[in-house]
C-alpha positions in Angstrom: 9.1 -12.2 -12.0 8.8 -13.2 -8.3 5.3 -13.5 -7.0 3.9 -10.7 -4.2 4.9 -12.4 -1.3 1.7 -13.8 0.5 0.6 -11.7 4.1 2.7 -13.9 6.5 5.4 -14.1 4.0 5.7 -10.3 4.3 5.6 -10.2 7.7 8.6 -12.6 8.0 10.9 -11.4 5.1 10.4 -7.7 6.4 12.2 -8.9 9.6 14.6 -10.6 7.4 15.0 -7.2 5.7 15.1 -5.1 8.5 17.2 -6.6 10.3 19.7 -7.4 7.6 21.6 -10.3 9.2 21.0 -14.4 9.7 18.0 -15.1 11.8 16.9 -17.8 13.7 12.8 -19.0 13.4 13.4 -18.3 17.4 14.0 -14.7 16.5 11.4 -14.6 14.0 8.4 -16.0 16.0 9.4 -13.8 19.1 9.0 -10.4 17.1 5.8 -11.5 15.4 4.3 -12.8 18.8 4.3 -9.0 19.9 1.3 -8.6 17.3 0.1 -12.1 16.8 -0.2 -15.3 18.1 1.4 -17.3 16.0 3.1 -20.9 16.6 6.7 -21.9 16.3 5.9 -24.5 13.3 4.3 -22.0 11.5 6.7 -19.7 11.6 9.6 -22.4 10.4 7.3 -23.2 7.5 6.8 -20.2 6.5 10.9 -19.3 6.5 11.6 -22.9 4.8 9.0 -22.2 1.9 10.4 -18.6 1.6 14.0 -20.7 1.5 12.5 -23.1 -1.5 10.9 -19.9 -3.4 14.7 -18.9 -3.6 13.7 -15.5 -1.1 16.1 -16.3 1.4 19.2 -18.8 1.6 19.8 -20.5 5.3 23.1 -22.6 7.1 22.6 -24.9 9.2 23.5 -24.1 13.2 23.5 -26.6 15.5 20.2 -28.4 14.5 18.2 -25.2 13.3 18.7 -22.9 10.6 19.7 -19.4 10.3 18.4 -17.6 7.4 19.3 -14.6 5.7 17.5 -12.8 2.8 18.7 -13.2 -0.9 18.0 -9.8 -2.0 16.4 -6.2 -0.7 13.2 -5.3 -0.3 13.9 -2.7 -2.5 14.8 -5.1 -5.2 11.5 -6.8 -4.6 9.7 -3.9 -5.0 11.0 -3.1 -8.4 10.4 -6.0 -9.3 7.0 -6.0 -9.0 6.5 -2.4 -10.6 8.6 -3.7 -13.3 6.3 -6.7 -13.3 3.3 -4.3 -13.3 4.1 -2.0 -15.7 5.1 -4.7 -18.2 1.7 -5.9 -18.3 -0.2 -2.9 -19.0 -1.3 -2.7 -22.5 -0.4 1.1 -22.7 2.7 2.0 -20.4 3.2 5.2 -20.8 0.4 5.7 -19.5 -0.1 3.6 -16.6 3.3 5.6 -15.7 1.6 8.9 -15.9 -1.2 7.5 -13.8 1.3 6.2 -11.2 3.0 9.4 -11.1 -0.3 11.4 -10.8 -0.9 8.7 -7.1 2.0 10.2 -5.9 2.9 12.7 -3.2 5.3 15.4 -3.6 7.4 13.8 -1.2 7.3 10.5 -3.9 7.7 12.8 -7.0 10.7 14.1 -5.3 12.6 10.9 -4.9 11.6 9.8 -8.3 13.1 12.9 -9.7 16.5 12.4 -7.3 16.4 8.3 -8.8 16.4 9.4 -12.3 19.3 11.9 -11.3 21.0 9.4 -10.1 20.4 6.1 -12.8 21.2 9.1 -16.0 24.4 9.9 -14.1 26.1 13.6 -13.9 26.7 13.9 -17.7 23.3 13.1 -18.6 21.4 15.0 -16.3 23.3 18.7 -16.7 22.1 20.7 -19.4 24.4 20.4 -22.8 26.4 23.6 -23.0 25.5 23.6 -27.0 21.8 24.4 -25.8 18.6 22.4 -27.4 18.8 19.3 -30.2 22.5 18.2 -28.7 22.9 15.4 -27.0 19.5 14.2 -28.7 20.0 10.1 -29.8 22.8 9.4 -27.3 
């Protein structure tokens, strides 16, 4: 399980994200100097320790580096619930807890996710009505 990324971490791998193409440290610091000043070192380090925590992957261009990230910040996120959830002595009912933190708008998407990961088969009613389908 990855660690949460640290506050500048974030800030760089959401660029990384958002973008969703090799970036240059260049690119990097110029986006993050529109909300903090923040040095050009810094900024390298902070992409080549993301690089050696396996978060992003980088070629070489010219003498600097362009990096790309290794997975989605979707991914990440996961994995942390999953991380989370894992580590809760009752689960089922750390997920009702969750569930009862989120908006409408959130139920909503969870319900269209678990649609979607149970597939079309699995998510219609069974035409034999209850106790079929039960152990699949």
């Amino acid at each position: 399980m990855p660690r949460p990324l640290g506050e500048l971490e974030d800030a760089v791998m959401t660029r990384v994200w958002k973008w969703n193409r090799p970036v240059t440290v260049r690119e990097v610091l110029e986006d993050l100097q529109q909300e903090r000043s923040i040095a050009y070192t810094t900024v390298m380090t902070v992409l080549d320790n993301l690089h050696q925590k396996g978060w992003v992957r980088r070629e070489s261009e010219g003498r600097a580096y362009r990096y790309e990230a290794v997975s989605t910040r979707a991914a990440y996120s996961a994995a942390l619930m999953n991380d989370a959830w894992s580590q809760s002595d009752n689960p089922a009912a750390a997920l009702v807890a969750f569930f009862g933190m989120m908006s409408e708008e959130q139920r909503a998407a969870l319900r269209d996710a678990v649609r979607m990961v149970q597939g079309p088969e699995e998510s219609a009613p069974s035409p034999g009505g209850a106790g079929e389908g039960v152990g699949r």
